[in-house]
C-alpha positions in Angstrom: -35.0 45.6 33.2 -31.7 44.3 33.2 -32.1 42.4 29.9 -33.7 45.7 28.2 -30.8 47.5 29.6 -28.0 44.9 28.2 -30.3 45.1 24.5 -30.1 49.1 24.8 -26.6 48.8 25.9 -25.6 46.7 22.9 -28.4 48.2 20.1 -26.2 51.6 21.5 -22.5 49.7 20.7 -23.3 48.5 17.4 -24.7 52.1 16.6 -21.6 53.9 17.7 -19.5 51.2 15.8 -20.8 51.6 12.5 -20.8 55.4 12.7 -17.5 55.3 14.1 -16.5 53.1 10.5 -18.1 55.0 8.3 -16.4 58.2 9.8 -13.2 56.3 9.4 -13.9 55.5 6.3 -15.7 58.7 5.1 -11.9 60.8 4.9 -10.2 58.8 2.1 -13.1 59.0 0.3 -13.8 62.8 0.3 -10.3 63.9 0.5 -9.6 62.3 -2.7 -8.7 65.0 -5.0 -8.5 64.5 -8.7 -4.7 64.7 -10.2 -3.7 66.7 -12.8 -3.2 65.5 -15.8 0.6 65.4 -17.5 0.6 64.2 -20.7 3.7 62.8 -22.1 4.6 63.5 -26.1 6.6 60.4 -26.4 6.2 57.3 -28.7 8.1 54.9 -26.7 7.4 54.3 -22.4 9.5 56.4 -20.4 9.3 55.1 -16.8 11.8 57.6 -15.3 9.3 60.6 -16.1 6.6 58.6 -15.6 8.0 57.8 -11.7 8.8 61.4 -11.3 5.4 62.5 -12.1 3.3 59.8 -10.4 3.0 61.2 -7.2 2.1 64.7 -8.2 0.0 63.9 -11.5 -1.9 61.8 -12.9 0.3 60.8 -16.1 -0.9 59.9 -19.3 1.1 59.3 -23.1 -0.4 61.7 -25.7 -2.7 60.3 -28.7 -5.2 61.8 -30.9 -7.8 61.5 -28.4 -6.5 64.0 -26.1 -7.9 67.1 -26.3 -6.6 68.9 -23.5 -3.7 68.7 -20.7 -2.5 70.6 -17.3 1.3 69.8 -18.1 2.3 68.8 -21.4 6.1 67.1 -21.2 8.4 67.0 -24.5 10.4 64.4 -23.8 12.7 64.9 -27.2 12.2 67.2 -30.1 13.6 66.1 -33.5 14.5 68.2 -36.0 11.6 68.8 -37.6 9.1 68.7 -34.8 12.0 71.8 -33.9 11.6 73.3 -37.1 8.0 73.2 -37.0 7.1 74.7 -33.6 9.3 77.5 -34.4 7.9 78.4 -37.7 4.5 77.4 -36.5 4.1 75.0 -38.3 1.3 72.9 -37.7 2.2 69.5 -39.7 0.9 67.0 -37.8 -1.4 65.8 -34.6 1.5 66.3 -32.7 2.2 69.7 -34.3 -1.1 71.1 -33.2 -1.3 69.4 -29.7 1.8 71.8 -28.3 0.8 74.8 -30.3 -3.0 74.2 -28.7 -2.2 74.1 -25.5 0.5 76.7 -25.8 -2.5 78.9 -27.0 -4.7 77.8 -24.2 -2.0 78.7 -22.0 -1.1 75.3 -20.6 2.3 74.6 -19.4 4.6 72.7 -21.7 8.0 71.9 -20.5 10.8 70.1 -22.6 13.7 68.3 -21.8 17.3 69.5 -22.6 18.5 66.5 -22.8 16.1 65.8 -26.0 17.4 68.5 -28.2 18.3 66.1 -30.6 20.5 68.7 -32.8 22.7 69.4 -30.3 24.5 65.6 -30.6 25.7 66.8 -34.2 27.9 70.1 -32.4 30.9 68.7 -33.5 30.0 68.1 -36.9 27.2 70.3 -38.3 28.1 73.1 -40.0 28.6 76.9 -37.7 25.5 78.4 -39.6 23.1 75.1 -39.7 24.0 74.9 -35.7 23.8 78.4 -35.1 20.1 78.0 -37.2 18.6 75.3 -34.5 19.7 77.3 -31.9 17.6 80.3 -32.8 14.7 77.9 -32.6 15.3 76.4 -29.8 15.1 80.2 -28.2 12.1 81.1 -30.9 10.2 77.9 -28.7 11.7 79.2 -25.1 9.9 83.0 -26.5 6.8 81.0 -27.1 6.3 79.8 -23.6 8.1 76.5 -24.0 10.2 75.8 -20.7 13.4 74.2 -21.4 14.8 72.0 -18.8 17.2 69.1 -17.4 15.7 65.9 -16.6 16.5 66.6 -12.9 14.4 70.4 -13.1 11.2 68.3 -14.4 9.1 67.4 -11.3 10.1 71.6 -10.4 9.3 72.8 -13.5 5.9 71.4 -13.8 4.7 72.2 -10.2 5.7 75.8 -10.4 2.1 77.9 -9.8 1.8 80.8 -12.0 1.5 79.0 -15.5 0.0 83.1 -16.6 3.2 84.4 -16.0 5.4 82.2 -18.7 2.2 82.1 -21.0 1.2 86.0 -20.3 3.3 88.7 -22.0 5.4 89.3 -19.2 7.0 85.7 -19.8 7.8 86.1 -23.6 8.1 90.3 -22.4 10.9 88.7 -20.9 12.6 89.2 -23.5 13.3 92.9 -24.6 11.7 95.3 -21.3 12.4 96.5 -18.2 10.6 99.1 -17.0 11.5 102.1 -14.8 10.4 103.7 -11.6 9.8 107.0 -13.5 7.3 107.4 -16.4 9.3 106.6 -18.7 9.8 102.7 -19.9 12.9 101.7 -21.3 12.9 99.0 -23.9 15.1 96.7 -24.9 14.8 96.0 -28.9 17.9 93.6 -29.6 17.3 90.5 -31.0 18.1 88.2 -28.2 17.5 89.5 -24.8 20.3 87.8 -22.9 20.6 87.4 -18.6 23.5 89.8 -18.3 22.1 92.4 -20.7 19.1 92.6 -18.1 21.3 92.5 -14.9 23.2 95.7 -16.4 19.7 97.5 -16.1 18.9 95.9 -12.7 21.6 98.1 -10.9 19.6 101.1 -12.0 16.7 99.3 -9.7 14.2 99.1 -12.3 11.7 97.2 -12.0 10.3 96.9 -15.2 11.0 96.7 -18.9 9.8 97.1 -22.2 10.6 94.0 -24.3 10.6 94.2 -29.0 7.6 92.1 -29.5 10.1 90.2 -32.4 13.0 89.8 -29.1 14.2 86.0 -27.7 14.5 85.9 -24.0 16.8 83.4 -22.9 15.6 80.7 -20.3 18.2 82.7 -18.2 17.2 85.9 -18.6 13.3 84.5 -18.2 14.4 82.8 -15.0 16.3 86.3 -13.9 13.2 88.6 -14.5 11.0 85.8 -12.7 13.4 86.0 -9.5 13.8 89.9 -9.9 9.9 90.1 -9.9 10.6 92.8 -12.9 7.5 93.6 -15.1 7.9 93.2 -18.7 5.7 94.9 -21.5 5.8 93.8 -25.0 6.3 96.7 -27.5 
């Protein structure tokens, strides 16, 4: 009896062991959750975004392959990929990649710091400067987020990827609507942070936005803070 009770004893042990390891085991393997993928439009590595990504995404540099992303990062944008996405323009691979995913409404996020135009300031001429400025707004009324480096990881984690992609982002524009019936709209070609802070003191809490209008990253950002409502006329 005692020896069957030591071989029940330890038959029992082993048991409880194994299911104890397996339950230990069993977490990592269904916790794991799949990243989202960020995919990087850049020729050359760039470890800095790709260390301020990694822990959040799972990060990957674009090629012809790709077909679809969750984040799409511009690292730099050169003249003419500028030019291009702002007259829609659809040149190249790259070309249709961002205006694809802006469609689908993916996020797509691009880095101050890689205006390329902006280096020439000092030299270009007012007009030419003043030109590449409109389309860097014409991409920010797309749905393209422009931001610093350090904004990046921020950017790209924010939830509501409807609101810059839905009309109330590029709405952001040109509209604020009223508490009455009637909606005012804005219809000037640039919609600029202080023009929509003037209509904020009248407590309105949305807007009506020109269809053709630029909203500012500001203004965007504002009407995003504000939680006003904007409707694209």
């Amino acid at each position: 009896m005692n020896i069957e009770a030591l071989d029940r004893s330890a038959i029992i042990e082993a048991v409880t062991a194994e299911v104890i390891k397996r339950l230990g085991q069993s977490p990592s393997n269904d916790a794991t959750v799949p990243k989202k993928l960020a995919v990087l439009l850049a020729v050359e590595p760039v470890p800095e975004l790709e260390g301020l990504l990694g822990q959040n995404f799972e990060v990957r540099y674009y090629d012809e392959s790709l077909r679809d992303c969750d984040v799409l990062i511009i690292p730099k944008l050169c003249l003419q990929l500028l030019s291009n996405l702002a007259n829609g323009i659809s040149a190249g691979q790259r070309e249709r990649f961002i205006l694809t995913m802006l469609l689908k409404g993916r996020r797509v996020v691009a880095l101050e710091e890689g205006l390329l135009y902006r280096k020439y300031k000092s030299t270009a001429p007012v007009l030419l400067y003043k030109q590449f400025d409109e389309y860097s707004d014409k991409l920010s009324s797309f749905g393209i987020r422009m931001v610093k480096t350090a904004k990046l990881l921020t950017a790209c984690l924010e939830d509501g990827r409807a609101d810059d992609a839905s009309p109330s982002s590029s709405a952001i524009e040109h509209a604020i609507a009223l508490p009455q019936p009637e909606l005012l709209t804005l219809t000037s070609k640039v919609v600029t942070e202080s023009q929509l802070k003037k209509y904020r003191l009248q407590h309105r809490k949305e807007i009506g936005i020109d269809r053709h209008s630029i909203i500012t990253p500001l203004a965007q950002d504002y009407l995003r803070m504000q939680q006003i409502r904007v409707h694209r006329t």
